[in-house]
N, C-alpha and C positions, 0 to 999 in steps of 0.2 A: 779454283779450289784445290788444294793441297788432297793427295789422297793418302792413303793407312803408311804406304813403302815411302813417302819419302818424308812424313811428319818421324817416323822413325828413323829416317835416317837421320834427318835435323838433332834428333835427340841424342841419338849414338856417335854423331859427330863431335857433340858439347861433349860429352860421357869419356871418348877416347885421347882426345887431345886434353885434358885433366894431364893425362899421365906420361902421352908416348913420346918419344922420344924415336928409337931405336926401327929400324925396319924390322925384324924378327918379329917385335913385342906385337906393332902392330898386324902385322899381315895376322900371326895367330887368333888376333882377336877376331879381325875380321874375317876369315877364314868360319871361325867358328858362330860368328852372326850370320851368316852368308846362310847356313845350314836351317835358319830357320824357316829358309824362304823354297819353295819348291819348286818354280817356276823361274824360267831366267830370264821372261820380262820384268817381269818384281825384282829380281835381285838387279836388271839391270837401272831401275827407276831408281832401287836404293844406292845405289853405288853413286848414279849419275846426282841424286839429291845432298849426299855425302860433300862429294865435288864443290859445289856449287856452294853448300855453307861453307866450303875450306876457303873458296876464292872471296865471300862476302864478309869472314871474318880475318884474312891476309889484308884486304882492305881498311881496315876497320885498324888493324895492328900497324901497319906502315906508317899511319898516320902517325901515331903517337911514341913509336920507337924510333931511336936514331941510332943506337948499336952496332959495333960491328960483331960479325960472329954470334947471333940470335940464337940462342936454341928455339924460340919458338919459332923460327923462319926456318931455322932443323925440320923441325917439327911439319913444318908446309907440304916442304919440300917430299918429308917423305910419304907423308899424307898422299901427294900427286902421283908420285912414283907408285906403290903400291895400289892404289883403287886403280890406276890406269892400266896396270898389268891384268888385276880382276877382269875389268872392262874388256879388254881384249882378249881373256881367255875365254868368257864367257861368249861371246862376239862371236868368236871362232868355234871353239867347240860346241858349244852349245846351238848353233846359226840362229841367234836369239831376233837377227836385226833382219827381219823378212824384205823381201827383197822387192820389193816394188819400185816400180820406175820413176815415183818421187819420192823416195824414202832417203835418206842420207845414208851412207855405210858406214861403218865403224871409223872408219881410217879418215873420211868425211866431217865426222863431228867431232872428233881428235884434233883435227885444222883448225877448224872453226872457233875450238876451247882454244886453242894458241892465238890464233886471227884477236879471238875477244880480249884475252890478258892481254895480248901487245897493245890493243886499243886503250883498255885501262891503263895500263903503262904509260904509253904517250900523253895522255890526259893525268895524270901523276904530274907528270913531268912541267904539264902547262901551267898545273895549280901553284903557286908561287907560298901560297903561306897552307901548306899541308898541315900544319897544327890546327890549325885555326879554318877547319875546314864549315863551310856553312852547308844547310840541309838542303838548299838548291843542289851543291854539287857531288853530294853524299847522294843524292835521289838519282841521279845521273849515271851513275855508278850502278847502282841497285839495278835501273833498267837493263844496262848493259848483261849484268851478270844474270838475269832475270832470265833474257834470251837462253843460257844454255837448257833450262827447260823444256824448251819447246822444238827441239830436233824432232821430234816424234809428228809434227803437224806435216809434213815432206819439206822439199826442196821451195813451193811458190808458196805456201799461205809462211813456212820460215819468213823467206825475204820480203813479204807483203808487210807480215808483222813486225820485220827489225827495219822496215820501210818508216814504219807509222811509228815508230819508239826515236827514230833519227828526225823525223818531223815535230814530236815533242819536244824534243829535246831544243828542237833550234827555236821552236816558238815559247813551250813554255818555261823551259829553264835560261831563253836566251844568249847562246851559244849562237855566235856566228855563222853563218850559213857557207863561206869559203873554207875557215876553221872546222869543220863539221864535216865537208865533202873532201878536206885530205885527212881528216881522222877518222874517217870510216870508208876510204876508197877501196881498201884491203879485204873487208866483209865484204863489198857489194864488188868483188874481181870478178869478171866475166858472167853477172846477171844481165842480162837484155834492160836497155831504157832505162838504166836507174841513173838520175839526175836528180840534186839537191838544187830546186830554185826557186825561190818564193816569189 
């Protein structure tokens, strides 16, 4: 279930990309939503919820544009630049991300968000008629980015979880199981036992 900090993010996500363009315009805005929030777990939820519709709806755009020099891929771009800087000052100054011996670190789930886009990428890359993209592999996608939510569960119930999302995927969207274990070998680098074999 979706909680208060990130269904507002979702909406201030749709709200901001309306307009932004510019690094300036945006950091200001967010800068001054950021203010509403007191806590820098909540602001870290909304940031990180933020993110997350940016990479679900860059998805959603790739498909159907073929452009070069995008302002709305502008527009991504500076989306990621900016929240990520948030994310990391908050991270540090703040020591929002407590420090437990299965908890991910900032610098940790920073990886991880690249680990996942380069997954989507290469799965981009596999799909051959990206226009015509069907809801099997649009659903595929979603799981994928679904995961960055869940950095907050630690280090083993994460990879349990993006264990049992890699198993869907190969059973019920049908995705090959060799094809599957070099498009996600990257995520599962140096977790103990993790093998794709049905």
């Amino acid at each position: 279930m979706i909680n208060l900090f990130e269904q507002e993010g979702i909406r201030f996500q749709k709200e901001l990309f309306r307009e932004v363009k510019e690094i300036k315009y945006f950091k200001e805005k967010l800068e001054l939503k950021l203010l509403d929030f007191r806590r820098n777990r909540d602001k870290l939820t909304f940031l990180k919820s933020i993110r997350v519709q940016i990479d679900k709806e860059r998805i959603k755009h790739r498909l159907t544009c073929k452009r070069d020099n995008c302002q709305t891929e502008k527009g991504f771009s500076v989306g990621y630049f900016v929240i990520d800087q948030e994310l990391e000052n908050i991270s540090i100054t703040g020591n929002a991300t407590e420090s437990k011996g299965d908890a991910f670190t900032f610098e940790e789930e920073m990886h991880l968000n690249e680990t996942l886009n380069s997954i989507l990428e290469k799965l981009s890359k596999m799909d051959n008629k990206l226009t015509s993209m069907d809801d099997a592999n649009f659903e595929i996608y979603e799981e994928i980015i679904e995961l960055k939510h869940h950095y907050k569960l630690g280090r083993k119930n994460f990879y349990q979880l993006a264990k049992g999302k890699v198993f869907d995927i190969i059973i019920d969207k049908g995705m090959d199981s060799e094809i599957a274990e070099t498009t996600f070998a990257e995520l599962f680098k140096g977790v103990k036992n993790f093998y794709i074999s049905l």
